[in-house]
C-alpha positions as CSV (number, residue, x, y, z in Angstrom):
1,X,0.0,0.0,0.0
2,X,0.8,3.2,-0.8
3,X,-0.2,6.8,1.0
4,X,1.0,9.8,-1.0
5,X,0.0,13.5,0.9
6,X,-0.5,16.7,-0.7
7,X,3.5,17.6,-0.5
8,X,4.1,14.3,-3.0
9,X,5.4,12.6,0.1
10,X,5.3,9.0,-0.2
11,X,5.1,6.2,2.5
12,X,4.7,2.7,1.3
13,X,4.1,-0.6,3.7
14,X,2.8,-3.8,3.6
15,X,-0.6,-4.4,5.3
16,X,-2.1,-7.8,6.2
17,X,-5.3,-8.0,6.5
18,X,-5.9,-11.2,8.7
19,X,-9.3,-13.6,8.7
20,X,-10.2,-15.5,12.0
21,X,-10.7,-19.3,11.5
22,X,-14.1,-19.8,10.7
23,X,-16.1,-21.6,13.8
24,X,-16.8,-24.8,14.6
25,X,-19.7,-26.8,17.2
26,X,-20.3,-29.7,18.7
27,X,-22.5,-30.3,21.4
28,X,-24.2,-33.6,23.0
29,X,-25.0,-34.7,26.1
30,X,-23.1,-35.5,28.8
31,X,-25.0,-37.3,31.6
32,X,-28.8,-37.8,31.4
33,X,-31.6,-36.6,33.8
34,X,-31.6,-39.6,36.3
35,X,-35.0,-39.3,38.3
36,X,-38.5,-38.3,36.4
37,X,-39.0,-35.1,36.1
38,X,-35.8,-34.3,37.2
39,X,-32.8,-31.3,36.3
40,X,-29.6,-33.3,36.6
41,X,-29.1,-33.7,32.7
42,X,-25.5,-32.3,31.5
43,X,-24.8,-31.0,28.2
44,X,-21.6,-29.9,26.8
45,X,-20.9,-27.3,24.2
46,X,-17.2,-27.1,22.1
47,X,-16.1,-23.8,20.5
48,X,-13.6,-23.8,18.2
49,X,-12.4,-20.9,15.6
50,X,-13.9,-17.7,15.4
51,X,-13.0,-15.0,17.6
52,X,-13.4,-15.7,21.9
53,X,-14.9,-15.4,24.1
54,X,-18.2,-16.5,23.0
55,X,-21.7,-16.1,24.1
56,X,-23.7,-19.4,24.6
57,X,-27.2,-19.2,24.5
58,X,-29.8,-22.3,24.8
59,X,-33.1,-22.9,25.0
60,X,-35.2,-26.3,25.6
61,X,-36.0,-27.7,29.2
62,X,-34.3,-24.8,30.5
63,X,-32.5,-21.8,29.4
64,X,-29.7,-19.5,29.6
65,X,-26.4,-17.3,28.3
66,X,-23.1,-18.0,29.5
67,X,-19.7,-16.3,28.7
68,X,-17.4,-18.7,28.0
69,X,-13.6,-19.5,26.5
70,X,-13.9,-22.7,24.6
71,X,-15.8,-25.6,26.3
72,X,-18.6,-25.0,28.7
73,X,-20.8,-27.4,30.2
74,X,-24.7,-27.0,31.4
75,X,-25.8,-28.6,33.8
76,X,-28.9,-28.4,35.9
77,X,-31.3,-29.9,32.6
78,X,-34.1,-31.7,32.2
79,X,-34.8,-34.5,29.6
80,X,-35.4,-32.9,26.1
81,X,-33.9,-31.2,23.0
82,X,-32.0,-28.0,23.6
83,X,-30.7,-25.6,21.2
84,X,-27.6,-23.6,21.3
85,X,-26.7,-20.5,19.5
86,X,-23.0,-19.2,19.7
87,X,-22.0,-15.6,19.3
88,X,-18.0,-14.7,19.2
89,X,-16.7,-11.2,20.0
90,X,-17.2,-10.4,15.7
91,X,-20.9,-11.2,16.0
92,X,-20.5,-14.6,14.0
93,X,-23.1,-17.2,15.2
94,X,-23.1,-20.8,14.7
95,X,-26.0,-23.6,16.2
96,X,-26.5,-26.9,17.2
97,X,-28.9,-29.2,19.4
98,X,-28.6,-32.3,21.2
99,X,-30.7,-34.0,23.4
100,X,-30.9,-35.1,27.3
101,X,-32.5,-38.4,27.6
102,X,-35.2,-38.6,29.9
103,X,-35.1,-41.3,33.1
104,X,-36.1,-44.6,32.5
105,X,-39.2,-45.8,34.6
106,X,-38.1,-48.7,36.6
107,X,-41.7,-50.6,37.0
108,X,-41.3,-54.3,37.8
109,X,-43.6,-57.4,37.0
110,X,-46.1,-57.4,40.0
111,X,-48.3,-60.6,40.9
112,X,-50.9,-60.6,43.5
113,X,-52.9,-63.6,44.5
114,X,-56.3,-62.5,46.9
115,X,-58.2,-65.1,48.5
116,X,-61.6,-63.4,49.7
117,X,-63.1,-64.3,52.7
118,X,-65.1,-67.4,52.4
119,X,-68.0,-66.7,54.7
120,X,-69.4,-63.7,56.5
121,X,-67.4,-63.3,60.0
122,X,-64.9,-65.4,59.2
123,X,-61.1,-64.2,58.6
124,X,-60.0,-67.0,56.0
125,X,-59.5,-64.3,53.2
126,X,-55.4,-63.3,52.6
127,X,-53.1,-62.1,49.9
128,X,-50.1,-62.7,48.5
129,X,-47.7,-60.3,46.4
130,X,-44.0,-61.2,44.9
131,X,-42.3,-58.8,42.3
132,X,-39.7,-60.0,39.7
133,X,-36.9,-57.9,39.1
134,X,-36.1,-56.9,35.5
C-alpha cells in the first residue's frame, strides 16, 4: 500500500489483513436426567475458531447465556432437546442441538394372589404379592 500527501510525500508498507478461523460446534450430552421429572441432565458445548470469548445461548428444558472460553458445560437440565446458538466477539453465530434423555421408569412385574373371605365373620381371606426384578 501506498499513502502519498499533498507535498508528494510517499510512505509505502505492507498491510495484512488477517481472517479468524471460521467456527466450529459440537455439542451432546453429557449425563442424562436420572430421576423423572428431574434437572440433573449435563450438556456440553465445544467452540472452536472464530474470535473468543463466545456467548452461549440455549433454549429447551431450560435456558440460559453463559460467557465462555472454549468448552462449557450445562448442567442443571431436564430431559429434552435444547438448542444452542453461539456468538463470538465479531458477531459470527453458529447452532446446534442435542438431546438429554429422559429417566427410564423402573416398573417391575407385580403378581398378586387375593383369597376373599369365604364366609361372612370369618377371617380365612389373605393375599399374597412377589415382584420379579427386570
Amino acid at each position: 500500500m501506498t499513502i502519498t500527501d499533498t507535498n508528494g510525500c510517499r510512505l509505502t508498507d505492507t498491510v495484512v489483513i488477517l481472517s479468524p478461523i471460521g467456527m466450529t460446534l459440537s455439542c451432546g450430552q453429557v449425563s442424562p436426567a436420572v430421576t423423572i421429572g428431574g434437572t440433573e441432565g449435563v450438556g456440553v458445548v465445544t467452540v472452536q475458531g472464530g474470535v473468543a470469548p463466545y456467548t452461549v445461548t440455549w433454549t429447551g428444558g431450560g435456558s440460559g447465556i453463559q460467557v465462555v472460553a472454549g468448552s462449557y458445560n450445562i448442567s442443571g437440565l431436564r430431559g429434552g432437546t435444547y438448542g444452542v446458538i453461539v456468538r463470538d466477539a465479531n458477531n459470527c453465530t453458529i447452532s446446534c442441538s442435542f438431546i438429554i434423555s429422559n429417566a427410564a421408569c423402573n416398573l417391575r412385574d407385580s403378581s398378586r394372589i387375593v383369597m376373599n373371605i369365604s364366609c361372612a365373620g370369618l377371617s380365612d381371606g389373605s393375599w399374597q404379592q412377589w415382584e420379579q426384578e427386570e
